[in-house]
ZATOR-602812 format. One record per residue (C-alpha): residue in three letters; x, y, z; residue number from 1. Coordinates in steps of 0.2 Angstrom, whole numbers, plus 5000, padded with zeros to 4 digits. Layout:
# ZATOR-602812
@resn: ALA | X: X | Y: Y | Z: Z | resi: NUM
...
END
This chain:
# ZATOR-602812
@resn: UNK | X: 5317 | Y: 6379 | Z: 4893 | resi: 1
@resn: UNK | X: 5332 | Y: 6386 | Z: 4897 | resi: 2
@resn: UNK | X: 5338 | Y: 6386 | Z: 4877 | resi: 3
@resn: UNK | X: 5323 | Y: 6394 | Z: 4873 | resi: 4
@resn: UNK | X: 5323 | Y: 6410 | Z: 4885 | resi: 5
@resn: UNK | X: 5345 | Y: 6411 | Z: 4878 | resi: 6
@resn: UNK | X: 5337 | Y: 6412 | Z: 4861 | resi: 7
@resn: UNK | X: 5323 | Y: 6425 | Z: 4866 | resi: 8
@resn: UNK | X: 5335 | Y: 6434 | Z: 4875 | resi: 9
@resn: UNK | X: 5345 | Y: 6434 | Z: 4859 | resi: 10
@resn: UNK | X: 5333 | Y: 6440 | Z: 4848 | resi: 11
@resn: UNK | X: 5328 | Y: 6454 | Z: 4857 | resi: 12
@resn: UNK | X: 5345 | Y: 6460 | Z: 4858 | resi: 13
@resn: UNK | X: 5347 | Y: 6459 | Z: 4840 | resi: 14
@resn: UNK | X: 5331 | Y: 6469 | Z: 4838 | resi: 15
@resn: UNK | X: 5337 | Y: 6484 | Z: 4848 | resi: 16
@resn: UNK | X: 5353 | Y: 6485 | Z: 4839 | resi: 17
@resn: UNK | X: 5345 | Y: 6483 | Z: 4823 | resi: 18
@resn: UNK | X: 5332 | Y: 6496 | Z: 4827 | resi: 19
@resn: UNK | X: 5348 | Y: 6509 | Z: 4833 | resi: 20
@resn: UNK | X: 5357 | Y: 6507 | Z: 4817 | resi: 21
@resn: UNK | X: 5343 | Y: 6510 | Z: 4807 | resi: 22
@resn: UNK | X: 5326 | Y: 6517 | Z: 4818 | resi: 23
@resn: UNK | X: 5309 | Y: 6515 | Z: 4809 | resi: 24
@resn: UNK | X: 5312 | Y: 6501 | Z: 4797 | resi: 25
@resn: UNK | X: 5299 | Y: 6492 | Z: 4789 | resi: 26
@resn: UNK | X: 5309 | Y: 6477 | Z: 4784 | resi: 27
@resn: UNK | X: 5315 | Y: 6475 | Z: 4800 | resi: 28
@resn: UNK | X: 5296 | Y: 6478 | Z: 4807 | resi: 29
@resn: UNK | X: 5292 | Y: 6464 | Z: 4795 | resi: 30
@resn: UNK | X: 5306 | Y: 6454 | Z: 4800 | resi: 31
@resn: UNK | X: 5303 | Y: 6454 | Z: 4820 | resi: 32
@resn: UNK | X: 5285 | Y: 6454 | Z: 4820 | resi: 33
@resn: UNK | X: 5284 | Y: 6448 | Z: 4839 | resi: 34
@resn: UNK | X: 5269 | Y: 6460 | Z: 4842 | resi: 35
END
């Protein structure tokens, strides 16, 4: 369980600093479809 939130955790920071180098991105939309 506890591997699992560290990994979700992780993601989600790699998203927002993906999405502040380069805002509005499809690929990366594409890439991290979590919606």
């Amino acid at each position: 369980m506890e591997d699992v939130y560290f990994e979700e955790d992780g993601v989600v920071s790699l998203w927002l600093g993906q999405v502040k180098v380069a805002p509005g991105s499809n690929f990366l939309r594409d890439l991290y479809r979590v919606d």
